[in-house]
C-alpha positions as a printed Julia matrix, in Angstrom:
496×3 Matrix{Float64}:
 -13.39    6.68   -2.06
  -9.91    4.91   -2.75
  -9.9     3.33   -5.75
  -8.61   -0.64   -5.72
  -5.96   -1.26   -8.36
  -7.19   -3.49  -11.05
  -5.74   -6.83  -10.93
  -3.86   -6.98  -14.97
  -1.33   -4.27  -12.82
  -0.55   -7.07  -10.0
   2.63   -8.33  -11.14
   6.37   -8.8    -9.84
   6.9    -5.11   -8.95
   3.51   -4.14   -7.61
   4.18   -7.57   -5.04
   7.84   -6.48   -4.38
   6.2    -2.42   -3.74
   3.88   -4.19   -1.15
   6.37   -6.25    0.29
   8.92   -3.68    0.78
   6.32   -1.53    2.32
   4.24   -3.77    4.34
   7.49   -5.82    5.42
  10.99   -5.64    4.81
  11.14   -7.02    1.43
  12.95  -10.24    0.46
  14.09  -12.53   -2.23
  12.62  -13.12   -5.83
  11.07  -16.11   -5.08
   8.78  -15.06   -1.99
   7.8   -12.2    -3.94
   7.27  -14.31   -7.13
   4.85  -16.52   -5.25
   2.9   -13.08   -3.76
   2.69  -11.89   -7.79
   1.28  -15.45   -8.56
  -1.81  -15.29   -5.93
  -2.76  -12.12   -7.35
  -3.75   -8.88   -4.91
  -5.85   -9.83   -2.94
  -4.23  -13.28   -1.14
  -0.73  -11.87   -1.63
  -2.46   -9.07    0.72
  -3.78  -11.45    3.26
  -0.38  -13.55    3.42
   0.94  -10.25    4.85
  -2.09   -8.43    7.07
  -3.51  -11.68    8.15
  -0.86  -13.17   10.34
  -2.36  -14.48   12.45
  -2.49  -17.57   10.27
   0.8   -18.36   11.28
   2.32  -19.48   14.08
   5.51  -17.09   15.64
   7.0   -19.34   18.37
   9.52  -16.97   19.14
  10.0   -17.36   22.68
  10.38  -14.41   24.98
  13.77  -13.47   26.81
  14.13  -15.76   30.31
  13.91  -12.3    31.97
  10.8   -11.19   30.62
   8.72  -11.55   33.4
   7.69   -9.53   36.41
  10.11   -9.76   39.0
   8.78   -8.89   42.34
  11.02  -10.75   44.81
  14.17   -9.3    42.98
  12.3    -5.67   43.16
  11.95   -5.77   47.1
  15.49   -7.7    47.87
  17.13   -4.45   45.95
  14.74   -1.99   47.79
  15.44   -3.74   50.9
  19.08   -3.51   50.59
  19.42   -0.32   49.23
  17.53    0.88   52.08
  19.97   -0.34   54.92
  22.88    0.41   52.72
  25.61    3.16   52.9
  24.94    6.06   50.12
  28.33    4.61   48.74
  27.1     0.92   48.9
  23.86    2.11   47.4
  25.66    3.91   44.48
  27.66    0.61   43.64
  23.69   -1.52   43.85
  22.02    0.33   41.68
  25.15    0.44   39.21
  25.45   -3.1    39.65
  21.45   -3.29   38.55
  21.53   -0.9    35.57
  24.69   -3.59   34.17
  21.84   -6.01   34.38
  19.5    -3.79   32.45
  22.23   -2.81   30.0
  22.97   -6.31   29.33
  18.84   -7.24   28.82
  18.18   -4.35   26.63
  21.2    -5.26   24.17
  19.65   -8.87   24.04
  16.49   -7.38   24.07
  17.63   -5.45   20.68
  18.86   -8.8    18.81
  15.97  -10.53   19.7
  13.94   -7.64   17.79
  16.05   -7.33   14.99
  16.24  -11.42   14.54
  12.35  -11.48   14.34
  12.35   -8.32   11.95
  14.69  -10.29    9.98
  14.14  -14.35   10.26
  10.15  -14.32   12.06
   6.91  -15.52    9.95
   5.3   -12.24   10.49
   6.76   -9.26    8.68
   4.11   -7.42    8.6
   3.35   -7.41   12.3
   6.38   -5.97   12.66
   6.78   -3.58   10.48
   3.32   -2.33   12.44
   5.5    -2.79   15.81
   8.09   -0.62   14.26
   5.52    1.84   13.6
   4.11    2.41   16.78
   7.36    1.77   18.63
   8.44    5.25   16.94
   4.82    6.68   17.04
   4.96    5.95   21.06
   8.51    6.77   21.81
   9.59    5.56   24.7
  12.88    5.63   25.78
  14.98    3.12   27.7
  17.11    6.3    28.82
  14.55    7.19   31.7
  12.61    4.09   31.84
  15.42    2.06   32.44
  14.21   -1.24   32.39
  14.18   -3.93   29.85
  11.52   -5.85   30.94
   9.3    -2.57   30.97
  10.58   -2.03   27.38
   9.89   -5.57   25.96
   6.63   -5.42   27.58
   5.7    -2.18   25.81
   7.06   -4.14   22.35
   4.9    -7.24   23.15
   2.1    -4.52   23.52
   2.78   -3.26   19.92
   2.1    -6.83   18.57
  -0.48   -7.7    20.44
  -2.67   -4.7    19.26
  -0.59   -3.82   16.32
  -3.56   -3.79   13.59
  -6.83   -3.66   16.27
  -8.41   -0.83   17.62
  -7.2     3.23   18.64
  -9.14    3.75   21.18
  -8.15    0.23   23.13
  -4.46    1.12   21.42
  -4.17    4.18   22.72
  -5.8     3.14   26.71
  -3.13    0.45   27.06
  -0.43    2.5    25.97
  -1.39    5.35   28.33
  -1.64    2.3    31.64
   1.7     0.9    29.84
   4.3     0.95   32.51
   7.04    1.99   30.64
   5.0     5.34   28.87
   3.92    5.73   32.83
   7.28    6.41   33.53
   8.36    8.0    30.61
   5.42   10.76   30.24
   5.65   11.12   34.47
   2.08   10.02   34.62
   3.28    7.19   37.66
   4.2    10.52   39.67
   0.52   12.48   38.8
  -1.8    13.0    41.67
  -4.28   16.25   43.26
  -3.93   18.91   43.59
  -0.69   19.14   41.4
  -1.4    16.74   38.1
   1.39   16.63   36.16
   0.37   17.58   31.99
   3.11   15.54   30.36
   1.14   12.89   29.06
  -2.3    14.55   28.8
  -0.21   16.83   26.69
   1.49   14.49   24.58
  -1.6    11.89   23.95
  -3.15   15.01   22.38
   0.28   16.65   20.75
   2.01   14.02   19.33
   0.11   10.96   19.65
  -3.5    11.5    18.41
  -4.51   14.95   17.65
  -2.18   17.78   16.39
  -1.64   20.88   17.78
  -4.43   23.64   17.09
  -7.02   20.7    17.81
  -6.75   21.09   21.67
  -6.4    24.14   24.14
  -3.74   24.42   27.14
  -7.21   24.12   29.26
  -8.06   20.65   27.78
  -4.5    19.79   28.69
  -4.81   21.09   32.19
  -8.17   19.35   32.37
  -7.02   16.03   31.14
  -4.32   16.19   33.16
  -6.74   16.51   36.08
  -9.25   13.62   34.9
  -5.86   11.34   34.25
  -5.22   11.54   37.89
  -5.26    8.05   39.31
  -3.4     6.02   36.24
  -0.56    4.75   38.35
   2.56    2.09   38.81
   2.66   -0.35   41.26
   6.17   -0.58   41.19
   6.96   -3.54   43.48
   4.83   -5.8    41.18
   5.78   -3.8    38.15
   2.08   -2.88   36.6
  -0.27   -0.55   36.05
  -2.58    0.46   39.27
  -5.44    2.91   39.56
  -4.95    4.79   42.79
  -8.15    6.11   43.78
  -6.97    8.53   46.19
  -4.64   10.24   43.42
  -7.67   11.03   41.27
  -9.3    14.88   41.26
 -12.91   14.06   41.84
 -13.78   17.44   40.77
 -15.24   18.56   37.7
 -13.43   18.88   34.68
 -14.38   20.36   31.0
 -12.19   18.06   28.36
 -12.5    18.43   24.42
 -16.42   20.16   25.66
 -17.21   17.37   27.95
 -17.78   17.84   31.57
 -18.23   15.7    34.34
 -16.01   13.93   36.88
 -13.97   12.58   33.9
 -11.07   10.14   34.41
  -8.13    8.65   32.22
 -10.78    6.5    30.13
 -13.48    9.15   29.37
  -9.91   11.41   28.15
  -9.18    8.59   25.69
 -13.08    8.22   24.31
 -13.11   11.88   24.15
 -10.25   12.31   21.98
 -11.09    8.76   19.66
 -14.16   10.89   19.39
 -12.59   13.94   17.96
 -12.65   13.96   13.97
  -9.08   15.4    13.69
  -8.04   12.27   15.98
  -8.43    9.8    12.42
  -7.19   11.95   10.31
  -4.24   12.38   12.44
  -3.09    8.68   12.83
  -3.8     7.95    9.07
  -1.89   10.46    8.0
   1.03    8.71    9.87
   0.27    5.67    8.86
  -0.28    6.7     4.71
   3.25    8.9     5.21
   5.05    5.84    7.29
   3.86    3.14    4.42
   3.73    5.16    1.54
   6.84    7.5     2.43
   5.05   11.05    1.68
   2.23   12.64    3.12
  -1.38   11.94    1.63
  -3.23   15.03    0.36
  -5.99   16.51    1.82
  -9.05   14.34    0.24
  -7.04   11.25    0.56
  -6.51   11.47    4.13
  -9.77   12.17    4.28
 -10.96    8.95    2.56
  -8.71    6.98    4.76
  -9.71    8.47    7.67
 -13.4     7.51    6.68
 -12.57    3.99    6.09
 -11.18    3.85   10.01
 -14.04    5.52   11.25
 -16.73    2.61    8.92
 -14.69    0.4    10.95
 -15.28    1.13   14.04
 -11.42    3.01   14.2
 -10.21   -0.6    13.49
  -6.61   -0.38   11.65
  -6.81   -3.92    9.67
  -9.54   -3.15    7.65
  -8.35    0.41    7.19
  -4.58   -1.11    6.18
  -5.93   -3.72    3.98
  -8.0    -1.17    1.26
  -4.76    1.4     1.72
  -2.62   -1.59    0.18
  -5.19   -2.29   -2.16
  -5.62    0.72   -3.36
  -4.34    2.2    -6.79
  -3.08    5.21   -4.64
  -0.31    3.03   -3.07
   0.74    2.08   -6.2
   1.67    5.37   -7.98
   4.98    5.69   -9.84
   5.36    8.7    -7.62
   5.64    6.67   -4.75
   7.16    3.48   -5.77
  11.07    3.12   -5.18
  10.85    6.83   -3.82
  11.05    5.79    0.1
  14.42    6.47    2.06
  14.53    2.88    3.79
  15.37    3.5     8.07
  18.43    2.03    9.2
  16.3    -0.83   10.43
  14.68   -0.96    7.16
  17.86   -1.38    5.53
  19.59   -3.64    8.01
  16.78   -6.32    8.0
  15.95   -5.72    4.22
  19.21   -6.42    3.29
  19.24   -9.74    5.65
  15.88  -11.0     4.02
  16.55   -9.82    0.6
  20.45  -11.49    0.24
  19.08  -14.58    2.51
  21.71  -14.32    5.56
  21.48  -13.73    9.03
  22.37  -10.48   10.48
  25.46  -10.3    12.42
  25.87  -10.79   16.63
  23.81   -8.27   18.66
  26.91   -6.17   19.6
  27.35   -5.76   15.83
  23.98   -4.81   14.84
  23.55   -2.86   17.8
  26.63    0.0    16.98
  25.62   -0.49   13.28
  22.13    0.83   14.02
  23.53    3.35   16.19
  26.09    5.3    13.91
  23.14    5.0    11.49
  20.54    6.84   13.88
  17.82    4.72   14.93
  18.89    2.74   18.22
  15.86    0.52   19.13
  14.04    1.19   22.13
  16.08    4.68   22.4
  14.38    6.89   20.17
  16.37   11.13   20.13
  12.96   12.37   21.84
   9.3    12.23   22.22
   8.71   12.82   18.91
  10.35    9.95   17.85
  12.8    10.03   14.75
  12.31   12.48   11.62
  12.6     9.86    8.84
  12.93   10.38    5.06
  15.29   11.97    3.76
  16.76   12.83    7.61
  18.22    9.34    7.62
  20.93   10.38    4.84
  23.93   12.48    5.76
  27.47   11.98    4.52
  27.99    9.73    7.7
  25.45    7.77    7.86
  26.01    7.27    3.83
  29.4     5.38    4.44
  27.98    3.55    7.18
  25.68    1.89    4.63
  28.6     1.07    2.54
  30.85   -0.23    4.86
  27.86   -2.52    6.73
  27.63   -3.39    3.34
  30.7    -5.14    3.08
  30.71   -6.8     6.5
  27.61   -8.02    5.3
  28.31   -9.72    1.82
  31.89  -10.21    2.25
  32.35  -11.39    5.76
  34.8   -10.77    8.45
  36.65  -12.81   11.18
  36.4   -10.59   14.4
  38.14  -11.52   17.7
  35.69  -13.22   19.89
  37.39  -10.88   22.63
  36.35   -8.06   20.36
  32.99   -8.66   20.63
  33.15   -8.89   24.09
  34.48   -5.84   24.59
  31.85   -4.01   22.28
  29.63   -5.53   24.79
  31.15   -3.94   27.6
  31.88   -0.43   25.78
  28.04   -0.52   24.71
  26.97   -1.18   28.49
  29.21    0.99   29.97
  31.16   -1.07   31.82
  33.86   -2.08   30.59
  36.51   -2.83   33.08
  39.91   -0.85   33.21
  42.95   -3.03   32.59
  40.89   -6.11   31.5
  43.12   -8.92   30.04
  42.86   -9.77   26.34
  40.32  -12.51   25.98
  41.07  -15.9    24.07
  42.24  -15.74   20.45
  39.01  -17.43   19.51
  37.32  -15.57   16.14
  33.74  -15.52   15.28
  32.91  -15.2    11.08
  30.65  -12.3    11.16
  28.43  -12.18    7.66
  29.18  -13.46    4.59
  26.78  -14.0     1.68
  26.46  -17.79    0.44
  26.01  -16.39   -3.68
  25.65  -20.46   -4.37
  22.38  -20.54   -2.63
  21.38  -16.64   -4.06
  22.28  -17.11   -7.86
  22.11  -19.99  -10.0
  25.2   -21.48  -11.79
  24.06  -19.93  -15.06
  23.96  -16.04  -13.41
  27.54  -16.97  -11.28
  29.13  -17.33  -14.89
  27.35  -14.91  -17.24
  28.41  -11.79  -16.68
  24.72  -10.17  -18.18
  22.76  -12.6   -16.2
  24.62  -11.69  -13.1
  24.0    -7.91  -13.52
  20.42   -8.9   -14.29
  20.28  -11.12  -11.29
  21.27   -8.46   -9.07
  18.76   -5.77  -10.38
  16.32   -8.03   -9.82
  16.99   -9.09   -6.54
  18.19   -6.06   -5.2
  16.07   -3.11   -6.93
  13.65   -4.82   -8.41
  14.35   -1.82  -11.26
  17.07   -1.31  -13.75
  20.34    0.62  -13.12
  20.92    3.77  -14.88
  22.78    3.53  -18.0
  26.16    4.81  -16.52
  25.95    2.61  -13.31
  25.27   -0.94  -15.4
  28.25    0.37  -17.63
  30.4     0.8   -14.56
  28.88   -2.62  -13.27
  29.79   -4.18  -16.4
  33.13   -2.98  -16.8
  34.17   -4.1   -12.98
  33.21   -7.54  -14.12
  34.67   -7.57  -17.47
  37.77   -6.46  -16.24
  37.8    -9.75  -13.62
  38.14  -12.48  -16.25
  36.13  -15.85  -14.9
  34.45  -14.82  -12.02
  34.52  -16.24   -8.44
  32.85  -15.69   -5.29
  34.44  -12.54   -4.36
  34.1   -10.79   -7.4
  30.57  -11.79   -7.19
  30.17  -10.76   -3.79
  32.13   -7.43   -4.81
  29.48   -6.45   -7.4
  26.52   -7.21   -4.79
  28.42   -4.33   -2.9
  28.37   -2.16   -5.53
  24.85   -2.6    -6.18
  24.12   -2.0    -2.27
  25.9     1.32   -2.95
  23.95    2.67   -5.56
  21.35    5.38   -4.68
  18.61    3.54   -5.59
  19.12    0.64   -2.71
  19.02    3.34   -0.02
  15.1     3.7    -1.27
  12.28    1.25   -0.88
């Protein structure tokens, strides 16, 4: 049984570990005020989200679209293979365009949005479920799947795991729209098991051929843009899945594997490695995966004694988790208190850094850890770090153009734009750091660690620190915001 950490530990760095982990961290004073209600209501601020109201509204697009469907079938189907080239280009700039808005509006609720937690849990199964715009190629299919995240982010496996297999966009992506008898394609009855609930060596190639079979029948309707079941696609026959037989279908393939005791232990040992940043051992995974099953495979009660428990707070895992470029992007928005630069910005910074939303590498999703650090992606950190705190003046015809580079369509010969400039960034250290830790040179340094680590630098770096800011004289705002920088550089603020 996991063991619940006694409450003398819950102080300022056991709130900041949970905050960090079960959000994307933030200022001193949030988590001050999660130290001060002790465990077990800092936990429910976080988990129980539903207490407060999101009114993000969704994109205007994000809606089914039938009419617009069936006037671009229609006139792709009395147009010239030329004409039709030149439609469906013109259509996939409309996509381009929604997905890149699609991406801010993401990264905007990461950042600014009342629910952290919820998202941090969208984030989660957004890479668990990786789905790629590449082949789904449609935003509204892709926001749909995200709104499907939040809506069952912390509820049940078995209903998680049914929706997401009727989802349109995984129908797409897995091939399971194009399934049918005699010939059922195994891409998704393979994967569910593979990478989504079981493991290999917990399923045969006949239980994939077999679910394949009884999956028959989960559909698309395409010109309404949902999920259909298609009775004359399913194999009626019988079918042994997992050592059930019977004329089984998509939902008995589901139960069947919920059913399976590898199928716990195989999301909680995603979900302990995701949160905690390493794998659990052997008996702890088994705990946890005992605490989903009392629960009827119910995540929230299953998330709520894993943050609880003692485990999560070991010195071996504390301040020992590579943060994702996400992680880092949005952390570094909450934690300095400033919004996170135009789409088109946050969009190619996310991209050099190796995690572009809703365009995971492959099925598998992306590696994590310590995969997330190479000497590229390194100085990307740094120099986002500057945009960030010190601020830029870009051309708004710049950003423009990153638009049109990022969609692909940038037109040849295209006249400069007008000389307009959009500040990009900027940290406001007026409304970060009181007047006391602006002047004082120790408090400063102190101010930082706190806010930034919540941990002190090593000996050499707060010498180095020190000596940058002794050598400025009276301090101002840019040697200020030139110290935050150097802070952001350190090894320890590429961990969580």
């Amino acid at each position: 049984m996991l063991k619940a950490l006694p409450a003398d530990r819950w102080d300022y760095n056991t709130a900041a570990h949970l905050l960090n982990r079960a959000g994307f961290g933030g200022p001193p004073t949030v988590i001050e005020r999660l130290a001060s209600l002790g465990p077990d209501d800092a936990l429910s601020t976080l988990l129980d989200y539903e207490q407060y109201a999101d009114p993000t509204p969704a994109p205007d697009w994000a809606k089914p679209d039938p009419a617009g469907v069936k006037q671009l079938r229609d006139a792709a189907k009395n147009a010239s293979p030329d004409e039709r080239r030149k439609l469906y280009q013109q259509e996939m700039r409309v996509q381009f365009r929604r997905l890149m808005e699609l991406r801010g509006w993401w990264l905007n609720r990461m950042a600014k949005g009342p629910r952290p937690f919820q998202e941090k849990m969208v984030l989660f199964w957004h890479g668990h479920f990786a789905t790629s715009f590449v082949k789904v190629r449609s935003a509204y299919y892709m926001w749909r799947q995200n709104e499907l995240f939040r809506r069952l982010a912390t509820g049940n496996w078995q209903e998680l795991l049914t929706f997401v297999g009727k989802d349109p966009a995984m129908l797409i992506w897995l091939d399971q729209a194009e399934s049918r008898r005699p010939h059922a394609n195994e891409n998704f009855a393979r994967e569910v098991m593979e990478l989504f609930s079981l493991g290999i060596g917990h399923y045969t190639e006949k239980d994939v051929t077999e679910g394949a079979r009884a999956l028959t029948g989960w559909s698309l309707d395409r010109l309404n843009q949902d999920y259909i079941y298609r009775p004359f696609f399913h194999d009626n026959g019988a079918k042994t899945f997992l050592g059930l037989t019977g004329n089984l279908n998509g939902d008995d393939v589901i139960a069947r594997i919920v059913a399976q005791p590898a199928s716990a232990r195989f999301i909680t040992a995603k979900l302990w490695n995701y949160f905690a940043g390493q794998p659990p051992s052997d008996g702890l995974n088994i705990a946890l995966a005992a605490v989903l099953g009392e629960n009827g495979n119910n995540f929230k009660p299953l998330l709520r004694i894993m943050f609880r428990s003692e485990e999560f707070y070991n010195p071996a895992i504390v301040c020992n988790q590579v943060k994702s470029p996400v992680q880092w992007l949005v952390g570094t928005a909450r934690v300095l208190e400033c919004d996170l630069p135009p789409t088109q910005i946050c969009e190619g910074i996310t991209r050099r850094m190796r995690q572009d939303l809703f365009a995971p590498p492959n099925v598998k999703g992306w590696d994590g850890g310590i995969a997330w650090i190479t000497t590229t992606t390194l100085l990307d950190r740094y120099n986002t770090a500057a945009l960030l705190i010190q601020g830029a003046d870009i051309p708004k015809a710049r950003l423009e153009a990153m638009q049109q580079m990022q969609m692909n369509s940038m037109a040849a010969g295209q006249p400069p734009a007008q000389r307009e400039r959009v500040h990009v960034g900027g940290v406001d250290v007026v409304r970060i750091l009181s007047p006391e830790e602006r002047t004082d040179k120790s408090r400063l340094v102190a101010a930082l660690q706190h806010r930034l680590l919540q941990s002190a630098l090593k000996d050499d770096q707060a010498r180095a620190l020190g000596d940058f800011l002794n050598a400025r004289g009276k301090l101002n705002d840019a040697d200020i915001r030139a110290a935050i920088r150097l802070v952001m550089c350190t090894p320890e603020y590429q961990v969580t």
